[in-house]
C-alpha positions as CSV (number, residue, x, y, z in Angstrom):
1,X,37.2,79.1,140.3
2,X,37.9,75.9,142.1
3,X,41.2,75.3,144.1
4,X,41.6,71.7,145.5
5,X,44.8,70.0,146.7
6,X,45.5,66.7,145.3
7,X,48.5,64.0,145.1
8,X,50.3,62.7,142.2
9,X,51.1,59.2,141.8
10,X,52.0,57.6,138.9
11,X,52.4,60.9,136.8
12,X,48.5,61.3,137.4
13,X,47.3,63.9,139.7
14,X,44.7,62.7,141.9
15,X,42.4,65.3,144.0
16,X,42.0,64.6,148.2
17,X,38.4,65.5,147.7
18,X,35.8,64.7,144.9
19,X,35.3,67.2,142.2
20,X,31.7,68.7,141.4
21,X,33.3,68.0,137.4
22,X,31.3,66.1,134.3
23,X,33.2,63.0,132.4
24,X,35.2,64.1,129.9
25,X,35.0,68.2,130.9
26,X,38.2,69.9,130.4
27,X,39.4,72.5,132.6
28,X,42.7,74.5,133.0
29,X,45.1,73.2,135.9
30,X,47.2,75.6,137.9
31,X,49.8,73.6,139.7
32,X,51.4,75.1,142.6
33,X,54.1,73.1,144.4
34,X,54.1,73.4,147.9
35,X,56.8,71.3,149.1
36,X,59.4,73.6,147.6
37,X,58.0,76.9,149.9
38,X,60.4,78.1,152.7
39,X,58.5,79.3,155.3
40,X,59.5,82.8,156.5
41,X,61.3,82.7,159.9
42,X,60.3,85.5,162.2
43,X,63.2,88.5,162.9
44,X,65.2,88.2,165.6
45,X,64.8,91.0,168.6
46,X,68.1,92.8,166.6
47,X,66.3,92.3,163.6
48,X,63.1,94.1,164.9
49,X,64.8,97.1,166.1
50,X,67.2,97.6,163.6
51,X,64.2,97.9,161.1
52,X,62.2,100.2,164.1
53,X,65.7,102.9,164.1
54,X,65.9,102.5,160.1
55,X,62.0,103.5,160.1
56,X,62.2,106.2,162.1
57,X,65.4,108.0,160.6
58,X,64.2,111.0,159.1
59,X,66.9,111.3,156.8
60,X,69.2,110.0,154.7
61,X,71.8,110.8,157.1
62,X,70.2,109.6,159.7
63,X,69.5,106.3,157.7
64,X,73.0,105.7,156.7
65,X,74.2,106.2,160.5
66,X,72.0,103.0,161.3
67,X,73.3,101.1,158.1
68,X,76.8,101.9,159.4
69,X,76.3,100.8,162.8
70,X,74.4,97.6,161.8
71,X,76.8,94.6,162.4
72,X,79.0,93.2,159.4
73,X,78.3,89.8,158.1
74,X,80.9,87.4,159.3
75,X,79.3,84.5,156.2
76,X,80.1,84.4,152.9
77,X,76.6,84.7,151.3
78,X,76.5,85.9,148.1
79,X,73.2,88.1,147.3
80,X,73.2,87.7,143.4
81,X,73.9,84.2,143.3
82,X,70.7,83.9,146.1
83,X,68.8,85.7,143.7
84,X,69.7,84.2,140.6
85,X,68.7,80.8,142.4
86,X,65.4,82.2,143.0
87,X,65.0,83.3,139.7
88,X,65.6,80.5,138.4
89,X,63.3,77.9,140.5
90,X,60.2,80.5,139.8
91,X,61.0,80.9,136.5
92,X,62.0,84.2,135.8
93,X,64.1,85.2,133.2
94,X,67.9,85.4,134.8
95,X,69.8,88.6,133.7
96,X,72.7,88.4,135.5
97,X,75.5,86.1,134.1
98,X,76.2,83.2,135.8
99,X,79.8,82.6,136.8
100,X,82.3,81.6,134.3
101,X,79.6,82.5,131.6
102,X,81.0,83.5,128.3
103,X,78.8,86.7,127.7
């Protein structure tokens, strides 16, 4: 399998390298669009030991006491609507309804 990165101008893609291809061969393209990738942030210090106590419970209980104590979201971000939007631009099938949806 051959993996090259290439530009598109025009509506034609056009690889940064030469391909080791014959006139006319066909192949089967695999597009993947990198300028639409988030890259990941790294986790704050609260981040890294609220996942180190949540690890280590050894319990529900336990587990649930750390949830409890983490600290509440003062945003409004909405979960299902963030993954719906995800589902969407990769393409997945959305099974929630969207808002104001008639089912």
């Amino acid at each position: 399998m051959l993996s090259v990165t290439a530009v598109c101008e025009n509506g034609v893609l056009k690889p940064n390298e030469p391909l080791n291809l014959t006139e006319g061969q066909t192949v089967q393209l695999s597009v993947d669009d990198h300028a639409h990738r988030i890259p990941p942030r790294q986790p704050t210090a609260e981040e890294v030991e609220f996942d180190r106590r949540i690890r280590a419970a050894k319990s529900f209980d336990e587990m649930f006491a750390v949830m409890d104590a983490a600290p509440q979201s003062t945003d409004d971000f909405d979960v299902v609507k963030a993954i719906n939007e995800t589902r969407r631009l990769t393409g997945f099938r959305i099974p929630d309804p969207q808002e104001g949806a008639v089912p």
